[in-house]
C-alpha atoms as one frame of an Amber mdcrd trajectory, in Angstrom:
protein
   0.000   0.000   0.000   1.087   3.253  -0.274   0.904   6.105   2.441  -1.614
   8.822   1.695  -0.066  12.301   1.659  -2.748  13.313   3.768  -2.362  17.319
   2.848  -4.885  19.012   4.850  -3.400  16.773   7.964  -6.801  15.880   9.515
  -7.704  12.991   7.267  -8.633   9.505   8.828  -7.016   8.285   5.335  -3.683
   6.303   6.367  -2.547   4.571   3.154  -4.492   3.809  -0.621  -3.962   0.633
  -3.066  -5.063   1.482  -6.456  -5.963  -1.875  -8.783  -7.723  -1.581 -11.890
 -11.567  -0.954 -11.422 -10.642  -0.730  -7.862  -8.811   1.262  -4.940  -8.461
  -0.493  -0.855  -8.403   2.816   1.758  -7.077   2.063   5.003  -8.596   3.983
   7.377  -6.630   4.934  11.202  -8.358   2.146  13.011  -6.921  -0.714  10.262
  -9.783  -1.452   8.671  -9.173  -1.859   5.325 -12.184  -1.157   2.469 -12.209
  -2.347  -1.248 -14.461  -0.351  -3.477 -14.782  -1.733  -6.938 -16.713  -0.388
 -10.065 -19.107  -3.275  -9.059 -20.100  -2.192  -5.704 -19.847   2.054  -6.476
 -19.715   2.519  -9.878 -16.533   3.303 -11.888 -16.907   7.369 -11.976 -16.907
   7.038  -7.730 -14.071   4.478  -8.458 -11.720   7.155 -10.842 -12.448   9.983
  -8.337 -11.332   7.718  -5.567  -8.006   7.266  -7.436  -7.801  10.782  -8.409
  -8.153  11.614  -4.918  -5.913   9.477  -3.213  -2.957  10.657  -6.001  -4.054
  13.885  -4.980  -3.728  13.629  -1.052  -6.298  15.534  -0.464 -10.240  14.722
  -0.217 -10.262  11.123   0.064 -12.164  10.742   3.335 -14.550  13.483   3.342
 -15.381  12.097  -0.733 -15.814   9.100   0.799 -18.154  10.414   3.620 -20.105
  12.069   1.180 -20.365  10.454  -1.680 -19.457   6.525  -1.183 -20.584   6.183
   2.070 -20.797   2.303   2.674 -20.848   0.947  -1.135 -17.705  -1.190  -0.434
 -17.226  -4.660  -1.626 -15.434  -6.182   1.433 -13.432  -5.075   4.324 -11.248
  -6.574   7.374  -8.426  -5.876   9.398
């Protein structure tokens, strides 16, 4: 995984895995979350990526927008 940038410093965001169709968010508490084209669509998917590039936006996009349209997540 890599470590998200985190730019505004009060993201919950720790670290991002982009695949393609899909990005995995690790979130401060280690819970990991796989959102896929299937389970939020592929525009949510792109801006996810875009995002997490970015570092900046991730989580509150993911607040937002997202919200709980993940495919799978553990720890």
């Amino acid at each position: 995984m890599e470590r998200y940038r985190n730019l505004s410093g009060n993201s919950n965001v720790v670290a991002f895995e982009i695949g393609a169709g899909s990005i995995t968010v690790q979130f401060g508490d280690g819970m990991n979350y796989l959102y896929t084209v299937r389970s939020t669509g592929a525009a949510q998917v792109a801006e996810m990526q875009r995002l997490a590039r970015a570092g900046q936006g991730l989580n509150s996009y993911i607040g937002r927008v997202v919200k709980k349209a993940f495919e799978r997540k553990w720890c």
